[in-house]
Biopython code that builds the backbone (N, CA, C, O; Angstrom):
import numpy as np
from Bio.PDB.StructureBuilder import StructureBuilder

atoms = [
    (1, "UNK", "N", (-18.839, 3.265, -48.224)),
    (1, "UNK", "CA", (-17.638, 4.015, -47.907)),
    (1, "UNK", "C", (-17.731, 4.479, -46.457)),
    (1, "UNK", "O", (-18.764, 4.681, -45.819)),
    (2, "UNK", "N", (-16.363, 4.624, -46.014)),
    (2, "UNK", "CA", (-16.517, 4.724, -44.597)),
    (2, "UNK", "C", (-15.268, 5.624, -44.328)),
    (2, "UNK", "O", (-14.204, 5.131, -43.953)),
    (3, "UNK", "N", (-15.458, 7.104, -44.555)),
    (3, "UNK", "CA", (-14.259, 7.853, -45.049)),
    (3, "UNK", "C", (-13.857, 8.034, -46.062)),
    (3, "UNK", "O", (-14.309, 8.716, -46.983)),
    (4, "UNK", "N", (-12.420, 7.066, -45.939)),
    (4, "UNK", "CA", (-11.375, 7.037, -47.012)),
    (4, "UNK", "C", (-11.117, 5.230, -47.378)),
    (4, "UNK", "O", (-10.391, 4.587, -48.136)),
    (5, "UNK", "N", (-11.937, 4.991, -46.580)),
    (5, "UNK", "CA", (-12.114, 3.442, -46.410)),
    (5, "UNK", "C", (-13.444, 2.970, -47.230)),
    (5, "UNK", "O", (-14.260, 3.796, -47.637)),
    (6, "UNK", "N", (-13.543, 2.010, -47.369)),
    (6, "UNK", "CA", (-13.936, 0.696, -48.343)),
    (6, "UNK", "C", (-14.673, -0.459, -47.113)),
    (6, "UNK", "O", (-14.103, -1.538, -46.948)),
    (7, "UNK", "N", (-15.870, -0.155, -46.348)),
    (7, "UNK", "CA", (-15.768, -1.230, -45.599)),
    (7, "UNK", "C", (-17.504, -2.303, -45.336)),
    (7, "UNK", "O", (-18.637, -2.158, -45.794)),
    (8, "UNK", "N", (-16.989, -3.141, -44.551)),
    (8, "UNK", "CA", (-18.172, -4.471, -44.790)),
    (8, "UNK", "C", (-17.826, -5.008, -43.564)),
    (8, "UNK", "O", (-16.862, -4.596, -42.920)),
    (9, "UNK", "N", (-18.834, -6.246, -43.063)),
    (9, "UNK", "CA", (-19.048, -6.055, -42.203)),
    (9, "UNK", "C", (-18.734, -8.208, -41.943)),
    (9, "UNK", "O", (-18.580, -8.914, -42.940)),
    (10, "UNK", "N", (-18.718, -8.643, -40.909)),
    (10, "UNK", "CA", (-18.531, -10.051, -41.026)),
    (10, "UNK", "C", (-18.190, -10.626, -39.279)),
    (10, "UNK", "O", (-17.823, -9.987, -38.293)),
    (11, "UNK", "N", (-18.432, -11.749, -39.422)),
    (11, "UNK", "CA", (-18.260, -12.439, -37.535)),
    (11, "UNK", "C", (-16.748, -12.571, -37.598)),
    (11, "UNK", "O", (-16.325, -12.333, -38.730)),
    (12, "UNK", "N", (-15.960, -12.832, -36.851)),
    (12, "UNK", "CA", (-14.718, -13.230, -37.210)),
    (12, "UNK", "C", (-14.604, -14.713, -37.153)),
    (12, "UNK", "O", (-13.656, -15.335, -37.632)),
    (13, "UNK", "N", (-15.890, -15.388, -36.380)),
    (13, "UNK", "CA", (-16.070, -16.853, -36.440)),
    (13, "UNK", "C", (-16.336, -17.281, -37.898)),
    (13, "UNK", "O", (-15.897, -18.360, -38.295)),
    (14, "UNK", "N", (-17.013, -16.498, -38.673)),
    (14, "UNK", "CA", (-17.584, -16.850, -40.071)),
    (14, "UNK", "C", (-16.707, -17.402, -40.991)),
    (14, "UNK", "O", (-15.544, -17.165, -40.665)),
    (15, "UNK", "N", (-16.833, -18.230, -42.303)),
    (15, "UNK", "CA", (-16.114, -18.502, -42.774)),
    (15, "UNK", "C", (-15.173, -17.655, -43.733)),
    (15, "UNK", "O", (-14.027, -17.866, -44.129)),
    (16, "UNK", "N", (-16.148, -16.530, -43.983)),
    (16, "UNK", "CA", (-14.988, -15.215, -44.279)),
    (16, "UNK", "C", (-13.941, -14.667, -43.698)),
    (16, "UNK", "O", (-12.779, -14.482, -44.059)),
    (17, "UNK", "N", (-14.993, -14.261, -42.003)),
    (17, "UNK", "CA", (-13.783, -13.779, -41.113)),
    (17, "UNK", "C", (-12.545, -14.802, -41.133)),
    (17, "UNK", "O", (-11.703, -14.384, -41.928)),
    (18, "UNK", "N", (-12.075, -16.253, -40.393)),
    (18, "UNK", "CA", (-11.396, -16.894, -41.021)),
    (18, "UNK", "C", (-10.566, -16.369, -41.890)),
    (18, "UNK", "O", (-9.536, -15.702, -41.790)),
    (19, "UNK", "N", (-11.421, -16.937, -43.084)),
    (19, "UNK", "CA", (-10.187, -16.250, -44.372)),
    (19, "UNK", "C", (-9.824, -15.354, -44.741)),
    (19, "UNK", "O", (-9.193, -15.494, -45.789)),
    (20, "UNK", "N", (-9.903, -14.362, -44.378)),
    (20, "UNK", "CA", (-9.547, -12.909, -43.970)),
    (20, "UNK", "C", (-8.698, -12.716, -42.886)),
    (20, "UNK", "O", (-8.060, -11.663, -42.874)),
    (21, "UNK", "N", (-8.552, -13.496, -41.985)),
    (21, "UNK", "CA", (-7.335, -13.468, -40.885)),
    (21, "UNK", "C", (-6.501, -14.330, -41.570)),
    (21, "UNK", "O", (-5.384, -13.815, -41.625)),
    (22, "UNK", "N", (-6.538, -15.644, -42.238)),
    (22, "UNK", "CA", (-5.534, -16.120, -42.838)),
    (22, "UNK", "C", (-4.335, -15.061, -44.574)),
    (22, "UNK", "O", (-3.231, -15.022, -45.116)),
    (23, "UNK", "N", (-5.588, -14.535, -44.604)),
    (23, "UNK", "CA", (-5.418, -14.128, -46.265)),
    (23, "UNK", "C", (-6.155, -12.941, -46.289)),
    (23, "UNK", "O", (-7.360, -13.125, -46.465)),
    (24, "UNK", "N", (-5.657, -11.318, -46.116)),
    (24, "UNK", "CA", (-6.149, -10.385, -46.022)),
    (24, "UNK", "C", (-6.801, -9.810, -47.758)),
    (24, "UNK", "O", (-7.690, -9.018, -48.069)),
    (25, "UNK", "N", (-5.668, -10.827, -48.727)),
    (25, "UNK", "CA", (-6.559, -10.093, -49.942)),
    (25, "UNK", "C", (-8.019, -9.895, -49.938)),
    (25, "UNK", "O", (-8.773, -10.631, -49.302)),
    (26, "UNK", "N", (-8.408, -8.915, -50.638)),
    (26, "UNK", "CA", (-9.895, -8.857, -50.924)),
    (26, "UNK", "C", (-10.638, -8.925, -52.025)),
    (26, "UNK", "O", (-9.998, -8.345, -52.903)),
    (27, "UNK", "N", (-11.679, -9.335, -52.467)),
    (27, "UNK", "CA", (-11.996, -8.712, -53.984)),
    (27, "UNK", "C", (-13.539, -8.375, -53.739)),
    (27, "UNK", "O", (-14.145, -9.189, -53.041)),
    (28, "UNK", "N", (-14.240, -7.289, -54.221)),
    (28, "UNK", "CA", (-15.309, -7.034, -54.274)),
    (28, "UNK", "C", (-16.027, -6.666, -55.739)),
    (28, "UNK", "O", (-15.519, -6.017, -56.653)),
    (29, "UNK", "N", (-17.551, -7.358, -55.686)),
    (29, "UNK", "CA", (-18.025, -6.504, -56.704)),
    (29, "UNK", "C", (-19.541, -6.253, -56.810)),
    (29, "UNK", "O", (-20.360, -6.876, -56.133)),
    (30, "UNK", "N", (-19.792, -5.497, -57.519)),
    (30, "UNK", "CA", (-21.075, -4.686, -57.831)),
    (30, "UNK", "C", (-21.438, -4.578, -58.864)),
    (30, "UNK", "O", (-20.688, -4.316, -59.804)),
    (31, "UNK", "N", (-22.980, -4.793, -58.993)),
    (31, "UNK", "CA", (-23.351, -4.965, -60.521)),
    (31, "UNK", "C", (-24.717, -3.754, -60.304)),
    (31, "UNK", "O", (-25.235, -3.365, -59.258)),
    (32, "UNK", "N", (-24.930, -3.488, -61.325)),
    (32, "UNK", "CA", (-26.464, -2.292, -61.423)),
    (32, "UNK", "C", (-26.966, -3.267, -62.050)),
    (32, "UNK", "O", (-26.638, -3.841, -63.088)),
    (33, "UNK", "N", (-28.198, -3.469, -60.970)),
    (33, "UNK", "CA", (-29.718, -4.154, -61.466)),
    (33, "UNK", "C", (-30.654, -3.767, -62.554)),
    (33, "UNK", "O", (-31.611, -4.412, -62.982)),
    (34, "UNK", "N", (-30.157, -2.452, -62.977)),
    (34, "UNK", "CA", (-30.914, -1.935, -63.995)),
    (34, "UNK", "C", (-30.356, -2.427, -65.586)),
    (34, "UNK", "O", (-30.816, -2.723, -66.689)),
    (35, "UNK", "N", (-28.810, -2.266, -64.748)),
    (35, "UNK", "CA", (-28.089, -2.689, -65.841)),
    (35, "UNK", "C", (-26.882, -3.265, -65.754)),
    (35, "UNK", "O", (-25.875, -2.693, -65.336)),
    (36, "UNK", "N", (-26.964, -4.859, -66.296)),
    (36, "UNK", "CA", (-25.902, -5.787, -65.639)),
    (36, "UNK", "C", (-24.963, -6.126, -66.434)),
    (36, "UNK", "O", (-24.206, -7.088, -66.303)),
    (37, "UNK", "N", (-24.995, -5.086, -67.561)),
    (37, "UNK", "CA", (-23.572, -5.143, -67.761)),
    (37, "UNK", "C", (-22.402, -3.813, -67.074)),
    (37, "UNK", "O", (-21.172, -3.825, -67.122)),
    (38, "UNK", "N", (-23.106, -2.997, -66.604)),
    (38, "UNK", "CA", (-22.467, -2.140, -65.728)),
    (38, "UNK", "C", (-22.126, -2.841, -64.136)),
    (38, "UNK", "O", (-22.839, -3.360, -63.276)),
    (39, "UNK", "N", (-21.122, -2.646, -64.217)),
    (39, "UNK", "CA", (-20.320, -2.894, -62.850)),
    (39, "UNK", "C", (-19.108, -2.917, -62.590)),
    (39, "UNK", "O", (-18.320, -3.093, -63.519)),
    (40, "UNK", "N", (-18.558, -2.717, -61.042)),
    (40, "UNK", "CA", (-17.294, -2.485, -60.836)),
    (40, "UNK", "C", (-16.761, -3.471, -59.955)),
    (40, "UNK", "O", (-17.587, -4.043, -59.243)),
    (41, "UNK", "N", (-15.261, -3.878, -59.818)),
    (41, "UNK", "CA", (-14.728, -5.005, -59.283)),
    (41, "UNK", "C", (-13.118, -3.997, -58.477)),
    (41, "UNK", "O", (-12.036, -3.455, -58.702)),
    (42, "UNK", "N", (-13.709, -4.213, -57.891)),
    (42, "UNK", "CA", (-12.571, -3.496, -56.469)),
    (42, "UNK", "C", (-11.565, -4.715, -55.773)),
    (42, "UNK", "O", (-12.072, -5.652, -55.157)),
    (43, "UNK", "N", (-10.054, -4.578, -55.956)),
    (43, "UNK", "CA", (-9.321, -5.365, -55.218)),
    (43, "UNK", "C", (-8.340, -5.569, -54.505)),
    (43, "UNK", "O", (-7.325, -5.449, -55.191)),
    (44, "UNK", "N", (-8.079, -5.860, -53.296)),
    (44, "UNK", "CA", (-7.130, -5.136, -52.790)),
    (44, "UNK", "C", (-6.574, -5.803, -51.261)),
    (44, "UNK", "O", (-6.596, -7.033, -51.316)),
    (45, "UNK", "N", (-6.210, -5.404, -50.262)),
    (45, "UNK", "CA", (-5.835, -6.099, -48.989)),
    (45, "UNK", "C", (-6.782, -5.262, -47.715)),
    (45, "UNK", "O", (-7.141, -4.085, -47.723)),
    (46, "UNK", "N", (-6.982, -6.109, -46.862)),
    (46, "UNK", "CA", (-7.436, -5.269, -45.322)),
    (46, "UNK", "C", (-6.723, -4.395, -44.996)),
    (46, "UNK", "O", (-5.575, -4.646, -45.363)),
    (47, "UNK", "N", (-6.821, -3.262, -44.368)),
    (47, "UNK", "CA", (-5.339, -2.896, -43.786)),
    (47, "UNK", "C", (-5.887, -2.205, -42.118)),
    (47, "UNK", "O", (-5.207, -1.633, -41.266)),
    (48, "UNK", "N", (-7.690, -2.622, -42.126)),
    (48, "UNK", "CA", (-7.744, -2.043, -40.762)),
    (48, "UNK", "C", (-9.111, -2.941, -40.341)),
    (48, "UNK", "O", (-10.089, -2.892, -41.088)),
    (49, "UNK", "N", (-9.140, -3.688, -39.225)),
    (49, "UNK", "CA", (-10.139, -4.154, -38.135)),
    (49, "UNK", "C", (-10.653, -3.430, -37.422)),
    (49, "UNK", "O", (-9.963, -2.505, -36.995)),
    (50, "UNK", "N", (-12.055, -3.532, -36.991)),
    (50, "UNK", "CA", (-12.485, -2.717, -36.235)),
    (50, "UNK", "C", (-13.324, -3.492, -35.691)),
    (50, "UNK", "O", (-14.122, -3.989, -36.485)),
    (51, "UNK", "N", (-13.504, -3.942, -34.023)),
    (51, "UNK", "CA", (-14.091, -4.509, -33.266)),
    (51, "UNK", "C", (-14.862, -4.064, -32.161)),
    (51, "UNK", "O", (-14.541, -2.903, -31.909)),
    (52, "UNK", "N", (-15.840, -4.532, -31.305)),
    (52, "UNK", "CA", (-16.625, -4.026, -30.564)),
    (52, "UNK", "C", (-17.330, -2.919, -30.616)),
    (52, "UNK", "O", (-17.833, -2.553, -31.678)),
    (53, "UNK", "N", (-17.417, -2.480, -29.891)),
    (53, "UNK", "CA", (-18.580, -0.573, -30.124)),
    (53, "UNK", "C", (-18.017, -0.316, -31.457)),
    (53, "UNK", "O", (-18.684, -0.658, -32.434)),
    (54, "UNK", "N", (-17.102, 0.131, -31.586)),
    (54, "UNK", "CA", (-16.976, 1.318, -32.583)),
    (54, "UNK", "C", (-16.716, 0.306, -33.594)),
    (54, "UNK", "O", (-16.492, 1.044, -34.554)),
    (55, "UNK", "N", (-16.619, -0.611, -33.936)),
    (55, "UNK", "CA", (-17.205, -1.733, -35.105)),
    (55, "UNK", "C", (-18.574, -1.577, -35.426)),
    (55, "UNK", "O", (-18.984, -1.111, -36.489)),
    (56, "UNK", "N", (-19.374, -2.034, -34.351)),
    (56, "UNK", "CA", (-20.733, -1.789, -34.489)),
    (56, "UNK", "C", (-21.288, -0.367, -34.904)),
    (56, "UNK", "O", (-22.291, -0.161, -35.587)),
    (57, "UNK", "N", (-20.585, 0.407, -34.452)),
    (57, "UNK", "CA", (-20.937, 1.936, -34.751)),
    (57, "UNK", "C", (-20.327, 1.927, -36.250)),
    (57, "UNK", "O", (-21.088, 2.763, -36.736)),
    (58, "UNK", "N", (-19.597, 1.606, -37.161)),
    (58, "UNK", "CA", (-19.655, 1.350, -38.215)),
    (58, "UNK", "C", (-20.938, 0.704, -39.064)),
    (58, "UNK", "O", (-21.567, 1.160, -40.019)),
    (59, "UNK", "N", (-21.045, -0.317, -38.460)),
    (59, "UNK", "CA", (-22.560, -0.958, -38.845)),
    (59, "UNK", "C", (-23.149, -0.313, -38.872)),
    (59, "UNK", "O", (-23.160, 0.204, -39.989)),
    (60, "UNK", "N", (-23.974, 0.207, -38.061)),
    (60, "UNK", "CA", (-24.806, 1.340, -37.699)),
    (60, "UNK", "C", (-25.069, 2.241, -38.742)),
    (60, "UNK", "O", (-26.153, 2.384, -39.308)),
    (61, "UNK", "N", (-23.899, 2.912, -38.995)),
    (61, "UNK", "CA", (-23.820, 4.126, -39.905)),
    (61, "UNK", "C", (-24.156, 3.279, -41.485)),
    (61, "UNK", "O", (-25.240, 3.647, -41.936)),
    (62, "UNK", "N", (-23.766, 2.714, -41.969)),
    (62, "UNK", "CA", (-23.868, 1.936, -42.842)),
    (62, "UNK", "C", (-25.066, 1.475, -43.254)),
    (62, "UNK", "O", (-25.590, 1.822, -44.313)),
    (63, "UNK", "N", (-25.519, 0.736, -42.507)),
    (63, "UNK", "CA", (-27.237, 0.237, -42.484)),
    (63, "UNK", "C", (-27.861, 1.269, -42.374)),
    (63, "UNK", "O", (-28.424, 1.491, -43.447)),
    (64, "UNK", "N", (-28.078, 2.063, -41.615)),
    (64, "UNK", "CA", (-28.785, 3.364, -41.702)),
    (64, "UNK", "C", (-28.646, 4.319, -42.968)),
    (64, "UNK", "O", (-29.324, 5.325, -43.174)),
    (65, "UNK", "N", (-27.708, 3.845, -43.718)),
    (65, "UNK", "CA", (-27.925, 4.801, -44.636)),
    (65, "UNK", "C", (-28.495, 4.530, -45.890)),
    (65, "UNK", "O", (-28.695, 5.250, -46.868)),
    (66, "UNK", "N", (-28.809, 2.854, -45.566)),
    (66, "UNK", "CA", (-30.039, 2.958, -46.665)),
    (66, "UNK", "C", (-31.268, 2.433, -46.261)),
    (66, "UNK", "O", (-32.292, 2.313, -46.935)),
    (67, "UNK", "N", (-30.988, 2.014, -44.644)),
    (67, "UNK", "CA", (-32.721, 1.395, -44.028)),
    (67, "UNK", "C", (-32.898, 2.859, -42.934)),
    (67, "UNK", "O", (-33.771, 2.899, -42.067)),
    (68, "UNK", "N", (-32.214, 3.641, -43.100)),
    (68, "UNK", "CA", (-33.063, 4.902, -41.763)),
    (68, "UNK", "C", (-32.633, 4.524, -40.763)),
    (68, "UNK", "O", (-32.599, 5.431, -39.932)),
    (69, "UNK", "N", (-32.126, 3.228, -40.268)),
    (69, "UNK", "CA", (-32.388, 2.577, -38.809)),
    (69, "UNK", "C", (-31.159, 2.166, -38.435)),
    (69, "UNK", "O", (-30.395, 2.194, -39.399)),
    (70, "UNK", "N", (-30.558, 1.731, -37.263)),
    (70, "UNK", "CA", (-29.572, 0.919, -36.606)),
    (70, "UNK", "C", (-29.451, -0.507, -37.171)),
    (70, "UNK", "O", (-30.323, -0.680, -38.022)),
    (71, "UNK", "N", (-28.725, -1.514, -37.005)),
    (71, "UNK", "CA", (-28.589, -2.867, -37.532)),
    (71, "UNK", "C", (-29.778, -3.707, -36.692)),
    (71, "UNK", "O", (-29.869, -3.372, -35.510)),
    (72, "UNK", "N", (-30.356, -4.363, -36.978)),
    (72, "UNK", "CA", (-31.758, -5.199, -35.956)),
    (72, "UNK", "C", (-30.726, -6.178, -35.531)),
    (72, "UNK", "O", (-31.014, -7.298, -35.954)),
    (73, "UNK", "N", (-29.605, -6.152, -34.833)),
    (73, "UNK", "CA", (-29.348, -7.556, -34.127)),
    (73, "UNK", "C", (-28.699, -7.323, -32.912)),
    (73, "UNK", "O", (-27.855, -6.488, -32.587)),
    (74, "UNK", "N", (-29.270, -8.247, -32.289)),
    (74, "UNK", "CA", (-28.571, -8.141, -30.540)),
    (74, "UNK", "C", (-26.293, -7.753, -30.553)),
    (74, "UNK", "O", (-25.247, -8.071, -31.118)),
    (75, "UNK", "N", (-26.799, -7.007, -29.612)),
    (75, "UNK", "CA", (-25.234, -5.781, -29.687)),
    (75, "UNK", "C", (-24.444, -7.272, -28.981)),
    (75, "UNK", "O", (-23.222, -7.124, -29.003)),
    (76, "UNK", "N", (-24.775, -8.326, -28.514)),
    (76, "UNK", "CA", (-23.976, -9.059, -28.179)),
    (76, "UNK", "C", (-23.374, -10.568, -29.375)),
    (76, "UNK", "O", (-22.600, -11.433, -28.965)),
    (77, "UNK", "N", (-23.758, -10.559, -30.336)),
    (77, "UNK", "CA", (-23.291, -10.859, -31.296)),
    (77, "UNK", "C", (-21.747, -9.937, -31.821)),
    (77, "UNK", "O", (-21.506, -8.738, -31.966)),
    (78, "UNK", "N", (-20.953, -11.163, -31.987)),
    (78, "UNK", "CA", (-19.527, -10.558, -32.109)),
    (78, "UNK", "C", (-19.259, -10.398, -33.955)),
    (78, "UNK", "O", (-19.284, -11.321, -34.769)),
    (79, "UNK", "N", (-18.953, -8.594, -34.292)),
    (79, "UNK", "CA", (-18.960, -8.550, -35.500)),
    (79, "UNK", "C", (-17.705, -7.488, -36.035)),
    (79, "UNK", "O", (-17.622, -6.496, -35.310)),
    (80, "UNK", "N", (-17.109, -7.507, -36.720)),
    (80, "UNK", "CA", (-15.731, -7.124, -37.007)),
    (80, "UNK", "C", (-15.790, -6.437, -38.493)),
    (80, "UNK", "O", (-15.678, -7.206, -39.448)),
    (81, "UNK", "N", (-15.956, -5.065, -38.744)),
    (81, "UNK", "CA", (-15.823, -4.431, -39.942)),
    (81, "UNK", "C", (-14.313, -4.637, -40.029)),
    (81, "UNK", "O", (-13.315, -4.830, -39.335)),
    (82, "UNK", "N", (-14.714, -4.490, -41.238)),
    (82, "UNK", "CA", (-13.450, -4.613, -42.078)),
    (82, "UNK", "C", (-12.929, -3.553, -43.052)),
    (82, "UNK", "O", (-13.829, -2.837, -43.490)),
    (83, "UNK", "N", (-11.954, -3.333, -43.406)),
    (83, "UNK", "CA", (-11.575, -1.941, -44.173)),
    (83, "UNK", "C", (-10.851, -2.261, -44.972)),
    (83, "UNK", "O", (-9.830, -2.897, -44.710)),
    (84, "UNK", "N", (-11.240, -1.854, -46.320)),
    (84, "UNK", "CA", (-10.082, -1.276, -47.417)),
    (84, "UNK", "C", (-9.991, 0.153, -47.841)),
    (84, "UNK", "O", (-10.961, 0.905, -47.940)),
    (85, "UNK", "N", (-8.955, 0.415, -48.042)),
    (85, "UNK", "CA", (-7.797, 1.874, -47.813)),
    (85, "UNK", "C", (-8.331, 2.318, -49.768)),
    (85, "UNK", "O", (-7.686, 1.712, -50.624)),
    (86, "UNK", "N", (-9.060, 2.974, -50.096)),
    (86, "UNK", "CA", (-9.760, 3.219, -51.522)),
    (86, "UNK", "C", (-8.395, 4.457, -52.047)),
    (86, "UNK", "O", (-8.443, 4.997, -53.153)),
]
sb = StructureBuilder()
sb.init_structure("model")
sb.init_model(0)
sb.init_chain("A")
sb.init_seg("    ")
for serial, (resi, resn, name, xyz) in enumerate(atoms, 1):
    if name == "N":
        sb.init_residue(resn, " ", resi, " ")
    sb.init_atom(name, np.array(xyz, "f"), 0.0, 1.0, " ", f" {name:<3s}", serial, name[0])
structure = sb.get_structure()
């Protein structure tokens, strides 16, 4: 979570990014490893991009909050969070 937002992270070269500029639907899901019949399936449209610094500064916050640390990859790699509106 990223706010009030729903968000993840992707190249816009990738074959996601792609289909995500063609086709903003989304679907996500999550399963508990402990227990796999528990899980949730989230679905819905983009409704916000976020590029350069303050993309990455999304990353950032994100990864750090379950490795302690910043993302390990060179800041010149092009990466585009993505948002859904929860």
């Amino acid at each position: 979570m990223e706010g009030d937002y729903l968000a993840f992270f992707t190249s816009p070269n990738s074959r996601k990014g792609r289909n995500l500029h063609a086709d903003d639907r989304i679907a996500i899901s999550v399963t508990d490893r402990e227990n796999l019949v528990r899980s949730a399936l989230v679905r819905g449209r983009v409704v916000k991009r976020v590029g350069g610094d303050a993309g990455w500064e999304i990353v950032d916050r994100i990864f750090a909050k379950y490795t302690g640390g910043p993302y390990p990859s060179a800041r010149t790699a092009r990466r585009t969070s993505w948002n859904r509106r929860t």
